[in-house]
N, C-alpha and C positions, 0 to 999 in steps of 0.2 A: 685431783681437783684442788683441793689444798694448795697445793705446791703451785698452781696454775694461778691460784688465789692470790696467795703469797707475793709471785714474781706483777701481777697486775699492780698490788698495793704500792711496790717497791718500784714500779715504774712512774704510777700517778705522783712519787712521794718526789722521786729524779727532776720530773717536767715541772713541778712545783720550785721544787729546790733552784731549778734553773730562774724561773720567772720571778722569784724573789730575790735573786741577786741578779738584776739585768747589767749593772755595770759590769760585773762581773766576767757573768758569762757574755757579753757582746765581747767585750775583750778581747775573749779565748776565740770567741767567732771569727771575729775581723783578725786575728791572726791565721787563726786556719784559712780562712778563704784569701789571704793574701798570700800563703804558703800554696795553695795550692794555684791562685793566679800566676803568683810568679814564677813556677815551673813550668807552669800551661805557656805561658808567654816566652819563655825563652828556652828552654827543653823542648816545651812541646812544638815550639816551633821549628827547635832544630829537627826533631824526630822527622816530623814530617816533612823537613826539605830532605833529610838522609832518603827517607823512603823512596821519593820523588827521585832523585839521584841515581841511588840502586834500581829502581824501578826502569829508569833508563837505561842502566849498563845491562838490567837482565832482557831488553828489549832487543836489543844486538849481537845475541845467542850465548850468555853466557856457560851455557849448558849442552852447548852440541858438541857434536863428535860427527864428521863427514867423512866419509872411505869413499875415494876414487879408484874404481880399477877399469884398466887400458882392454883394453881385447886381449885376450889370452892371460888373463888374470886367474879365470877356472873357480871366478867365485861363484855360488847362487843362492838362490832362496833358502836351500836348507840352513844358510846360518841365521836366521829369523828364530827357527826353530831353537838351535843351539846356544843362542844369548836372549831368548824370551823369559826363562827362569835367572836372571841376574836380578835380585834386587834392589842395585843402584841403578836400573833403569825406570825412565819415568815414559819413554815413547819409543821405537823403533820401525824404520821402516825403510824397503830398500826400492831404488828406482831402476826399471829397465833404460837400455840406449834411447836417444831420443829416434824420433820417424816424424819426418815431413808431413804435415799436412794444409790443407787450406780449404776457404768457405766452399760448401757443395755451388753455393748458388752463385759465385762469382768465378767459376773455373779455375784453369792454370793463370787466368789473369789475376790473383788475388794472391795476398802476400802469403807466404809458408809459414806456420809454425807450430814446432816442435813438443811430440806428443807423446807422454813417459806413460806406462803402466806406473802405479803404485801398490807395490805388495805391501802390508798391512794386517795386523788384528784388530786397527782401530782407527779407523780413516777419520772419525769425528776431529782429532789431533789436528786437522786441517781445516776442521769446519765442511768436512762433508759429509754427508747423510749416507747412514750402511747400508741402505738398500735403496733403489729407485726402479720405479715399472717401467723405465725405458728399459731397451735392451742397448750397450755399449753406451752407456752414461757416461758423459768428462763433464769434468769442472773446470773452469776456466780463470787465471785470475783476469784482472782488469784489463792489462796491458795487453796479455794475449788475444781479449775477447775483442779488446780496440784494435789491433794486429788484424784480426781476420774478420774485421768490416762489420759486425755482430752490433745492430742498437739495444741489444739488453741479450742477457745471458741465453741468449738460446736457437738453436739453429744448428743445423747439417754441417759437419766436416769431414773429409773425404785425406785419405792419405794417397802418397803416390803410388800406391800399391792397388788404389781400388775398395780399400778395407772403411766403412762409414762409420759415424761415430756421432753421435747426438749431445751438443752442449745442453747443459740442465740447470747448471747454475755457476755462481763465484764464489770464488774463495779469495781471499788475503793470505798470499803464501807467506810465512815466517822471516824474519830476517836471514836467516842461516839458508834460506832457499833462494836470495836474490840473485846469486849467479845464473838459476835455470830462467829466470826471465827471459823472454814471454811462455811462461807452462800453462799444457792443459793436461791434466792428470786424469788417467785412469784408474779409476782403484778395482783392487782384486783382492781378494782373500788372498792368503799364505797357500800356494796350490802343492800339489801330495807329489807330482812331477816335478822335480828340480828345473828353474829358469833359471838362464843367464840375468844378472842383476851388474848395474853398470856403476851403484852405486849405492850407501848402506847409508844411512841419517839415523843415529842414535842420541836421543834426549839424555840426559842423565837426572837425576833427583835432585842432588844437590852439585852446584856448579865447585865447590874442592873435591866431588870425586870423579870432576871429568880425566885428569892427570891418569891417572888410576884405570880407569874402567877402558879409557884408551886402551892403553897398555894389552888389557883383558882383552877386549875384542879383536884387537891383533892376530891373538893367538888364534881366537877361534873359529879365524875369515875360513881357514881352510884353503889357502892361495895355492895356486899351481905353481906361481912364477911372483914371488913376494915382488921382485923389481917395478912390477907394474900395478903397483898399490901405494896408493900416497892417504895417507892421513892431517887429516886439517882438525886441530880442536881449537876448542877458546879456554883453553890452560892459563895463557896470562891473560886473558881477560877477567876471568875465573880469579888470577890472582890480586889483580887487582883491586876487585870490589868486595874481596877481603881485607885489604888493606884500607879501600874507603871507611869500610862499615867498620875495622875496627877503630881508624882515627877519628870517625865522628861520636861513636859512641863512648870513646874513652875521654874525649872533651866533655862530653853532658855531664857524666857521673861523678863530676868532682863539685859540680856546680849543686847539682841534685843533693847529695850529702852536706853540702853547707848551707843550703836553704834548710833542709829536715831538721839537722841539727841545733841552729839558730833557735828555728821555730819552736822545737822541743824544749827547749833552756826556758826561752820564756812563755811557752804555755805550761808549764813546772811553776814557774815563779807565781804566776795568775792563779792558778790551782792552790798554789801554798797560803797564798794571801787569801783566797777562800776558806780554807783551813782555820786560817785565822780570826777572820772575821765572824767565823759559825762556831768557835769552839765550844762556846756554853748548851747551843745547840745539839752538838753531836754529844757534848756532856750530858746532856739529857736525855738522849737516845738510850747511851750506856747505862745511865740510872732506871731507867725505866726497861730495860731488859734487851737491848739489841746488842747482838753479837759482834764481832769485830770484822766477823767478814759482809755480815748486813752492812757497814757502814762502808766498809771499801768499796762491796759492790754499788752502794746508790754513788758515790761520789763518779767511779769507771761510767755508769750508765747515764749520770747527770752529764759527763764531759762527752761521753760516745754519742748523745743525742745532738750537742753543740758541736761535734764536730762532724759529725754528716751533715747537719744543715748549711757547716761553714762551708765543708768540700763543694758541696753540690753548688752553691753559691759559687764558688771562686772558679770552680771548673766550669759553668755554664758562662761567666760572666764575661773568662778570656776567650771562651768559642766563640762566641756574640762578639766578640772586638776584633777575632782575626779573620771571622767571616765579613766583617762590615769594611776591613781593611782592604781582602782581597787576597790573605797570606794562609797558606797551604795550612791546612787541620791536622791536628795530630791522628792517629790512628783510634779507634775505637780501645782497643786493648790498653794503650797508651793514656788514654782519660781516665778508663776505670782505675788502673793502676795507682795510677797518682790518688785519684779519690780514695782508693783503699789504703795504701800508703799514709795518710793524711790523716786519716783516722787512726789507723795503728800506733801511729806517733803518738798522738793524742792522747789515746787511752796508754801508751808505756810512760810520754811524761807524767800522767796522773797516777798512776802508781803508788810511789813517794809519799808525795801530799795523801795519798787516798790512805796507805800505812799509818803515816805520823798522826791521820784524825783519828782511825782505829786504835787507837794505845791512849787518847788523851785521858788523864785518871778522872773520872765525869767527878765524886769528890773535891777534886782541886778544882772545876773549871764553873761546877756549882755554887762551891762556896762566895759567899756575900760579903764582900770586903767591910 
């Protein structure tokens, strides 16, 4: 309780200390909150077009891994099984051959198309629901559903075999699946009898270990006849938006470090000239029995108070000008950062000053010319 006491005292004594030197600490304010404006304003702007950027190249699969195999490939479902425990995977799933089909209700006079089992442990990955009370549920994207004459997702289709199949809904197939356009996807469990799969869709975690995990899943197609197996990754696409992200990021951080830096010198000087301005002050403190780390810590929590008020200030201020602009937001991580950064500055420039008040001899700073 004490102790609880204590730290109350020494915070009323901080916001005191702030409010009777306003020149002061505005000073240190309007520095802080321009340090941290002008990060938000040109870092944080650049962040967010990086994001935006990358956020593009990973829209165009930077992450996939596609296996093509021909008839007599001799691949199936059991390798689902056998690269499910990788954990550079983040999805997998393989498609059977495609099979004709078309609207029940418009006969052989309606256009054909083409209609893949999906084996799967997680069909969600596509946006479709793990279970449905039809029986032979497909999902449909767009273009297939506009294909077979369909005014909203739902309705009979019929393969050339006689075999029926009930649309249920749409999905938005992924960029790495626009070559099956127009698909309607069946999904299935991973079944305990080996199917013929015509073709294997593995995700990866992070897009530099698609090179890699490639390689990996090579191995363990299990092919009869490797000749009739082609592999498509996005290896250099994957390389590239390494190379993006590191050129954009390696431009911010020089910028970053000489705004902090700047800032820090002269919220040091502003702090020192406090220092100076209070020293009979803090001489007094010391005469009358405070310790040296009492006096550090009120000056750290005098400036730690001014420089949250600064941050929050500077970072709200540039949000507000880049949304009224129309220009892309930093990320949320990316604000707090800066805010917490900004403060940290703050409180390691006041250090110094906060030391040099600690030592003043209160004797010397007492006495009466």
């Amino acid at each position: 309780m004490k102790a609880w006491s204590w730290a109350r005292v020494l915070l009323r004594e901080a916001v005191w200390a702030a409010i009777s030197q306003p020149i002061v600490s505005l000073a240190a304010l309007v520095m802080i909150a321009g340090m941290c404006a002008t990060v938000m304003l040109t870092n944080g702007r650049t962040n967010a077009a990086q994001q935006d950027v990358l956020s593009t190249i990973d829209q165009v699969g930077t992450r996939s891994i596609i296996v093509e195999l021909q008839d007599g490939a001799g691949v199936d479902t059991s390798v689902l099984t056998r690269i499910e425990n990788l954990e550079s995977i983040a999805w997998s799933g393989a498609f059977s051959a495609a099979t004709d089909t078309h609207n029940q209700a418009l006969g052989n006079s309606g256009t054909n198309v083409a209609i893949r089992t999906l084996w799967t442990s997680d069909p969600e990955e596509l946006g479709i629901a793990e279970t449905s009370p039809v029986d032979n549920a497909v999902w449909a994207t767009p273009v297939a559903a506009k294909d077979l004459g369909l005014q909203v997702a739902a309705g009979a289709i019929l393969t050339n075999d006689g075999i029926s199949y009930s649309v249920v809904g749409t999905i938005d197939a992924p960029s790495y699946l626009d070559s099956y356009e127009p698909l309607l996807v069946y999904p299935q469990t991973i079944p305990e009898t080996a199917q013929t799969v015509n073709s294997l869709i593995v995700i990866a975690d992070q897009a530099d270990q698609v090179a890699s995990l490639a390689t990996t899943i090579t191995s363990l197609l299990g092919a009869e006849d490797s000749t009739k197996v082609s592999v498509t990754t996005s290896a250099r696409l994957a390389e590239l938006r390494g190379l993006v992200e590191g050129q954009l990021t390696g431009s911010n951080t020089s910028l970053i470090v000489l705004v902090f830096a700047l800032t820090a010198v002269l919220v040091a000087v502003i702090l020192y000239t406090l220092v100076v301005l209070r020293r009979k002050d803090f001489g007094r403190r010391r005469a009358l029995g405070s310790t040296r780390s009492t006096i550090v810590l009120l000056l750290l929590i005098q400036t730690g108070i001014t420089a949250i008020v600064g941050a929050f200030i500077g970072c709200a201020a540039a949000l507000c000008y880049l949304a009224i602009t129309g220009d892309p937001l930093p990320s949320v991580t990316f604000v707090v950062a800066t805010g917490i950064l900004a403060i940290l500055i703050a409180l390691t420039a006041a250090l110094i000053p906060a030391i040099v008040a600690s030592r003043r001899d209160p004797i010397r700073e007492l006495r009466v010319p």
